[in-house]
N, C-alpha and C positions, 0 to 999 in steps of 0.2 A: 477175495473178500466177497463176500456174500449181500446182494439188497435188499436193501430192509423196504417191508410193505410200506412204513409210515418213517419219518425220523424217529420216532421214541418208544415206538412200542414191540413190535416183532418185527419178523424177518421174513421173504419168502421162503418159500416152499425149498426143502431142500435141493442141491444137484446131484445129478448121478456120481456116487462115488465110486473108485478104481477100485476094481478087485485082483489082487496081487496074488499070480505065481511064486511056487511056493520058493524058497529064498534059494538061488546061486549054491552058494557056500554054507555048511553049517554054523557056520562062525558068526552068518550074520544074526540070527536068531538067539535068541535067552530062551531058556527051555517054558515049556507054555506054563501060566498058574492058573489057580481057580481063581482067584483073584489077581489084579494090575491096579497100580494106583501111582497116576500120572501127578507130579507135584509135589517134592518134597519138603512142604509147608508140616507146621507140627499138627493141621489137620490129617495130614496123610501120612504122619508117623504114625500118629492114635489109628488110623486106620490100616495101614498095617501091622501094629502089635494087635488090635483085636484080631485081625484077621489068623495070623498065627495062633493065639489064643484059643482061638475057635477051630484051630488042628488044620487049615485051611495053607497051601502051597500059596502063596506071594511073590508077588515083587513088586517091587517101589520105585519108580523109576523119576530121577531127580534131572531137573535142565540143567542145575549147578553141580557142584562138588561135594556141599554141606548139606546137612539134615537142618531143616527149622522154620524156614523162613524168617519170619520178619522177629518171631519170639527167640531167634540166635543173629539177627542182627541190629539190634540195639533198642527193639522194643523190650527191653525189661521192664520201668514200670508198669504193670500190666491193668490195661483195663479190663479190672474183673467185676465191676457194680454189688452186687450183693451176693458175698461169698458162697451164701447157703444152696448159689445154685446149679452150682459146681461140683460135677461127680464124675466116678466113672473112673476113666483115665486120667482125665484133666486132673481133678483133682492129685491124684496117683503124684503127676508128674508134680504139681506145688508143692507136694510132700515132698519127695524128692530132693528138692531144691531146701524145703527145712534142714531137710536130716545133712547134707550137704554141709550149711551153716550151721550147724548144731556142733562142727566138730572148731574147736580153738582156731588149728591149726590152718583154717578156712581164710580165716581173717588174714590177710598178710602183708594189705601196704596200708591197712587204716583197723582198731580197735573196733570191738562192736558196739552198737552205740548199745546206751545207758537205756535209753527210750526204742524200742524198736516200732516206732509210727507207722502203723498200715503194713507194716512187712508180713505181721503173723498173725494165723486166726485161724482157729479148726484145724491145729498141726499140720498148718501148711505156712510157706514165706511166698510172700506175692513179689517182692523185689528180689532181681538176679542180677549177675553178671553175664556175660553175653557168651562167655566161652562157659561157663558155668552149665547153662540151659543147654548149651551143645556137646556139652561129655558127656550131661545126664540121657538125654534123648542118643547119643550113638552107643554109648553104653547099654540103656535099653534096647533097642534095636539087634546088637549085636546076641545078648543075650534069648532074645524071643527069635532068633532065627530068621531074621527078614533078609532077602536078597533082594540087595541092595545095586541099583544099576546107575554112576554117576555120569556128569555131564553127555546127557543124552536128551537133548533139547527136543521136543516135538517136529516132525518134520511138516509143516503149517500148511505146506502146497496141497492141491486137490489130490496127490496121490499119498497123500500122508493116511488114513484111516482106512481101513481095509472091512467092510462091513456085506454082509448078508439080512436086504431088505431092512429093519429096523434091528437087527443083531449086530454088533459090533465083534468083528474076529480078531481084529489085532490092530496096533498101529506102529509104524515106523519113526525112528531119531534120525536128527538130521546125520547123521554119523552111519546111518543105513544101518542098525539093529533093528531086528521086529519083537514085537512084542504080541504075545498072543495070551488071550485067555477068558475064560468062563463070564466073566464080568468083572466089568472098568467102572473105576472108580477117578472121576476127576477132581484133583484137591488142589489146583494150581487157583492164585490170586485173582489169573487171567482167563480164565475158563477156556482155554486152548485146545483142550482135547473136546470139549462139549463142542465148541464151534466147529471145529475140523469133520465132525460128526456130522453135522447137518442139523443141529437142537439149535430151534430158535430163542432168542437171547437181546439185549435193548442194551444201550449205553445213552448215559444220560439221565437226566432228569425228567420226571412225567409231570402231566398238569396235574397240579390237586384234583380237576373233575374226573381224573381218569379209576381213581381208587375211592374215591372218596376220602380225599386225605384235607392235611392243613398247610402241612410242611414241607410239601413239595412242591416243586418246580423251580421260579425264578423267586429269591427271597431278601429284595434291599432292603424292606422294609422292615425284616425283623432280624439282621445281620446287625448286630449291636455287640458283643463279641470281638474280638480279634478284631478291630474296627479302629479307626482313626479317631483318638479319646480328645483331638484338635484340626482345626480349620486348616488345611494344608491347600496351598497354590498346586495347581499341577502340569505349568509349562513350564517353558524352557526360563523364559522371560518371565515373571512374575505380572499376572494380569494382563499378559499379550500371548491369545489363543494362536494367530499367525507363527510364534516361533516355535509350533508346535510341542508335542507330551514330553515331559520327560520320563525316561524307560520304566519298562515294566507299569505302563498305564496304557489300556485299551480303549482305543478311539470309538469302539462300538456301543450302543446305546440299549440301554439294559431292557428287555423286552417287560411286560406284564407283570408284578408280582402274581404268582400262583399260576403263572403258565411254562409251559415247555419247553427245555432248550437238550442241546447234546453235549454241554460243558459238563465236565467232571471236576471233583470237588479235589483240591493241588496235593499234590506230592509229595514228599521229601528224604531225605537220609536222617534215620532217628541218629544219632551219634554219639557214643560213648565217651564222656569226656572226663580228664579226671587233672585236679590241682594237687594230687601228691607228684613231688617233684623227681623221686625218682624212678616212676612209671612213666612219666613221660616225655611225646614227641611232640617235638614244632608243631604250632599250625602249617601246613603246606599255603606255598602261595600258588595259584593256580597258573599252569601254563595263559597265556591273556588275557591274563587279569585286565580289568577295565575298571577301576574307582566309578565311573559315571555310572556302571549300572546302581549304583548305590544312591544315585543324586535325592531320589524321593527318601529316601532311610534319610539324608545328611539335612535336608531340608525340616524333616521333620525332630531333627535330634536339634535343630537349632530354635525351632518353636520352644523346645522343654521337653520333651518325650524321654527319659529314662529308664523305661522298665526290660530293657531288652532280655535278665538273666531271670526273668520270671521261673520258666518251665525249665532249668537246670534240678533236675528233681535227683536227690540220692538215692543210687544203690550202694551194695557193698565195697567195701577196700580203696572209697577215697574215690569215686567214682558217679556219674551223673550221666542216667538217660536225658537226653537235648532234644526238648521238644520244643514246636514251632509258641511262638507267643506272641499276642500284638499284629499291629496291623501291617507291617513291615518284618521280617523274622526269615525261618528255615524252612515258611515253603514256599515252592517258587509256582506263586500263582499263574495261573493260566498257561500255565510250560508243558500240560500233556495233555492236550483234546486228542492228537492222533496218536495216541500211545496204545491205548484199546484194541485199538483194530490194525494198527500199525505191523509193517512189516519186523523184519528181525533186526535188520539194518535200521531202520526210524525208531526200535526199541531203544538200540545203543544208543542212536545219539542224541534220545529224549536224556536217558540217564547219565550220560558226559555232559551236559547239559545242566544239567542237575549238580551235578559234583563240582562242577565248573561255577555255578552262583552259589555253592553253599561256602565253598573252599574262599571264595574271592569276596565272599558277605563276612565272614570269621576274620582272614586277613585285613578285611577295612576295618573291622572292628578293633582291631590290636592295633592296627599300624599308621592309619590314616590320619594326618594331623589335624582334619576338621572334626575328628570324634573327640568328645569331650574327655580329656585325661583320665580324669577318673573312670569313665567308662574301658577307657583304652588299656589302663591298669587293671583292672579286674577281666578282661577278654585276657590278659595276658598270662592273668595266674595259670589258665587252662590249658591245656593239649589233647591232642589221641593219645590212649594206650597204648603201652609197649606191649603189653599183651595180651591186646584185645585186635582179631581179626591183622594175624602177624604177618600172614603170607598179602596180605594188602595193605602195607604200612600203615597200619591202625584202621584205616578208613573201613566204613560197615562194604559189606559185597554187596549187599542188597536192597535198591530202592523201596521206600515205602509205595508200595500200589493201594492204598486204604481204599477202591473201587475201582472199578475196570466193566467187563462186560457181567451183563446178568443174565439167567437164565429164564426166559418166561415161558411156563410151564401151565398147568392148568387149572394150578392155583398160585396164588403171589401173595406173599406176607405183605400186609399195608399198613400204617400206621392203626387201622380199627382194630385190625390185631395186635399190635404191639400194646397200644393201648388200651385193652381189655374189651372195649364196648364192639367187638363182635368173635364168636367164636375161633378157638383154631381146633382143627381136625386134626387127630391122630400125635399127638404131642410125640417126638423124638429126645428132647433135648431145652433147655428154657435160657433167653436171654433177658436180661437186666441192665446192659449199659443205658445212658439215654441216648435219645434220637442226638447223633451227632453228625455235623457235615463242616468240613473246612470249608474256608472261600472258596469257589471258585472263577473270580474276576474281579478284578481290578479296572472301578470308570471315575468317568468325573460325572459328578453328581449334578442335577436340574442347578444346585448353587453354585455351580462352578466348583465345585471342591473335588478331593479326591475321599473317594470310598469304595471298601470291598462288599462286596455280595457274595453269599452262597454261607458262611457260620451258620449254622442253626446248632443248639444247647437245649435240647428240653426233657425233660426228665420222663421217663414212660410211668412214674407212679408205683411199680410193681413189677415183680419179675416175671415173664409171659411163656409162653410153651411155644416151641417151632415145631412145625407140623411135617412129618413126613415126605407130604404131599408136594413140598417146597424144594425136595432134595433130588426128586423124578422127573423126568423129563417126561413131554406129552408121549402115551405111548406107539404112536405112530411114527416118532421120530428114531426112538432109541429106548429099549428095553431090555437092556443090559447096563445099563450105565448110571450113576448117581453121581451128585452133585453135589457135593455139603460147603465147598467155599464159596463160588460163583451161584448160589442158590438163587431161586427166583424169588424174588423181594424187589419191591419198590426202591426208590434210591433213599426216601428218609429210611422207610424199614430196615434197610441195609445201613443203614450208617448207625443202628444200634446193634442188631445180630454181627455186625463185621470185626469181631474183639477177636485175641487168640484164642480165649478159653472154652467161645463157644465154636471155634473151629474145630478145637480140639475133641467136643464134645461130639458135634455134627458129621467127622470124621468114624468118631470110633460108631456111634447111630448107624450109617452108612454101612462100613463092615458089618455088621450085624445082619443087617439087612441084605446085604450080597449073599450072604451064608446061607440066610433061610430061602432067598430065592432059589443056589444050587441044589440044594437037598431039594426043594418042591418043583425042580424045573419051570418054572416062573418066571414069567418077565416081572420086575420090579416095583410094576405097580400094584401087582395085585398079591405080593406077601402079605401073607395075614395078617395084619394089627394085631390082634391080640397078643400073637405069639412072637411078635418082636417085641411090643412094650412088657411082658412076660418076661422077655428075656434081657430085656434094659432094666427094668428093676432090678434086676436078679443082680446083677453087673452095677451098681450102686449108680446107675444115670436118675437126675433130676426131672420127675416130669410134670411135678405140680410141687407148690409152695404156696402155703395156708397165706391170702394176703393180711397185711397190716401183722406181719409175724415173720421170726426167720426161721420158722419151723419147716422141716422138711418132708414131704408126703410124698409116698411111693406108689 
């Protein structure tokens, strides 16, 4: 792991990295592409079907088994803000997902609804099924010709990336495959092949003075959201600090609003759940289960707090993406600060960790006799799909990382960009979610109470254009390589560009731009603008929208 100049902002100066003889055995190698694209998130699907597209040899090379990331496991309702600004591929794929539903025969444990609310718009469906999004996406794939290389994790040590001066030649899986080719493309959640590279990169939150922002840093003050909507005790003993917190409350004292920390905003497993009765499976109860990690949830259910099935939100066939809600729910605050930079080993056992309070939070909830009946009756209607995510008894494979490391480049999307009042250079692609950020910490408040920090909800007012600039790494570092999911962006900024759609979007960008730099023997920074956005128009990407309209400009 590499040190950083400061906690929050970059990192030193690259180390020398191994340059690897050429491999033993043929076996270990995959034949070399113009393009490699590390991460099989549905940003780096998009990026390898343009890559084919554009006539270009590929390979995709996945840490797991399946094509998707988080949009094939269990994010289906999808945060897409203002549809009109949705093109390209992405959109392609929403369609997809229509014409899919379009046929009767789709429907098969639940009718279609009467109203179909937020599903459809611009012959596209924004709600899927989890296996639905991953036929569509391997089906494509298969058919544009991508070779596909699975569970081929990055090999993360200092001899993992194989580079000449700021060219990158190839990198190797922990499995000893290499991978070599013209230009890499990194689309992993975790930005693992950019760091292995030596591209400096921040985790964390910055001070608002660092960007000139509002909504960054440390933010108790305006976490009102996902918040404690009642005065909750938060010892053991009720008004006796001596018997110390009860769990899942941080004895550490909230720094500054609007200044720095290295917390990351919490994590969770989206989860497909569904009350048709013969799709489904038990709740699992967790190998150690422990009811007391629940004590502050039972504490606050006895105040009055009811609203636990808020974010049980409909998809198709009798089914419910399970998002996190309230101040108590499915994510487990403060459970991944070393996940980021963590080894492979501290990955796993962040995410059994994970599974382990989400599994044993669900079972308290059905089973626990201090959860109000009623509550306890309606946890119970619910289960995992039979077939959803079958080879892991229903449960999703893959942890929500909604952040992780980012890339700081030599330019950084900040809230003045997102929110209009200062330029962005070279438009690739346009986002519209709002500035979003889960908690991340859980204290007891100057009133003795408990309270979360880090929710921030604000609306960016209009849809914005992401810039190029944001996808490159400095060219001193690495000029070969782009970056369209670990993009350099602030942590508010990133908490509105970090949606699938504009992964998707930012991916297929990315290819594009790989293409034109091999044809121009170019490092990355310096392909032409013109003749990429030229060529993103051409290709139906979004790079301007008329504001106060959902008119679309090319």
């Amino acid at each position: 792991m590499r040190s950083r100049i400061t906690r929050f902002a970059s990192v030193a100066a690259a180390p020398a990295l191994a340059v690897f003889a050429p491999p033993a055995a043929a076996r270990d190698a995959a034949p070399a592409a113009d393009i490699v694209v590390y991460g099989c998130t549905a940003g780096g699907v998009m990026a390898a079907i343009e890559a084919r597209r554009l006539e270009r040899t590929v390979t995709l090379v996945c840490r797991d088994s399946y094509l998707g990331g988080m949009t094939t496991n269990g994010l289906s309702w999808s945060d897409t803000g203002n549809h009109r600004a949705i093109g390209g591929l992405a959109l392609e794929f929403y369609r997809r997902v229509k014409r899919h539903y379009d046929d009767p025969a789709a429907w098969t444990h639940a009718p279609r609804p009467a109203r179909a609310e937020n599903f459809i718009d611009d012959g596209a469906m924004w709600q899927f099924e989890p296996k639905v999004a991953e036929r569509i996406l391997e089906d494509w794939v298969r058919a544009a010709g991508v070779r596909v290389e699975r569970h081929q994790p990055l090999d993360r040590s200092r001899h993992g990336v194989e580079r000449r001066g700021a060219t990158l030649i190839a990198f190797r899986s922990k499995a000893g495959r290499r991978f070599a080719g013209r230009m890499f493309i990194d689309a992993s959640y975790e930005g693992d092949l950019m760091a292995a590279a030596g591209v400096s990169f921040t985790v964390g939150r910055e001070a608002n003075a660092a960007y000139g922002e509002t909504l960054n840093g440390v933010q108790l003050g305006r976490t009102t959201n996902h918040q404690f909507t009642l005065d909750i005790d938060p010892y053991r003993v009720p008004g006796d600090p001596g018997s110390g917190l009860l769990p899942r409350i941080s004895a550490e004292k909230p720094a500054p609003d609007g200044s720095a920390d290295t917390k990351i905003q919490a994590y969770t497993y989206r989860l497909c759940l569904t009350d048709v009765a013969s799709n489904r499976l038990p709740l699992p109860k967790p190998p150690g289960y422990d009811p007391g990690q629940y004590a502050l949830l039972q504490r606050y259910m006895d105040a009055g707090y009811r609203n636990f099935f808020q974010k049980f939100d409909r998809i198709p066939n009798g089914k419910a993406d399970v998002n996190n809600f309230g101040a108590f729910s499915t994510d487990n605050i403060g459970g991944n600060y070393r996940y980021p930079e963590g080894s492979d080993a501290e990955r796993e056992a962040i995410a059994r960790a994970h599974v382990r309070y989400q599994q044993g939070l669900l079972w308290f909830m059905a089973h626990d006799p201090g959860v109000p009946p009623e509550t306890r009756a309606e946890m119970g209607r619910w289960g995992l799909c039979r077939d959803e995510f079958v080879a892991n008894a229903g449960w999703p494979r893959e942890m929500y990382v909604r952040e992780a490391r980012r890339m700081v480049s030599d330019f950084v999307m900040a809230e003045p960009q997102v929110r209009g009042l200062q330029p962005t250079p070279r438009p690739i692609g346009m986002g519209s979610y709002q500035m979003d950020s889960h908690n991340t910490q859980r204290i007891v408040d100057a009133r003795g109470h408990v309270r979360n920090e880090g929710n921030i909800e604000v609306p960016v007012g209009h849809a914005y254009p992401i810039s190029y600039d944001a996808i490159v790494p400095k060219r001193k570092e690495a000029q070969n390589l782009l970056v369209p999911v670990a993009l350099s962006a602030s942590h508010i900024a990133y908490g509105t560009i970090r949606m699938e759609p504009v992964f998707m979007i930012l991916g297929q960008s990315a290819a594009a731009a790989a293409d034109l730099a091999i044809k121009g023997k170019l490092p990355v920074q310096t392909v032409p603008y013109a003749r990429l956005r030229q060529r993103l128009v051409s290709e139906g990407q979004i790079l301007a929208l008329e504001k106060g309209s959902y008119t679309r400009l090319r």
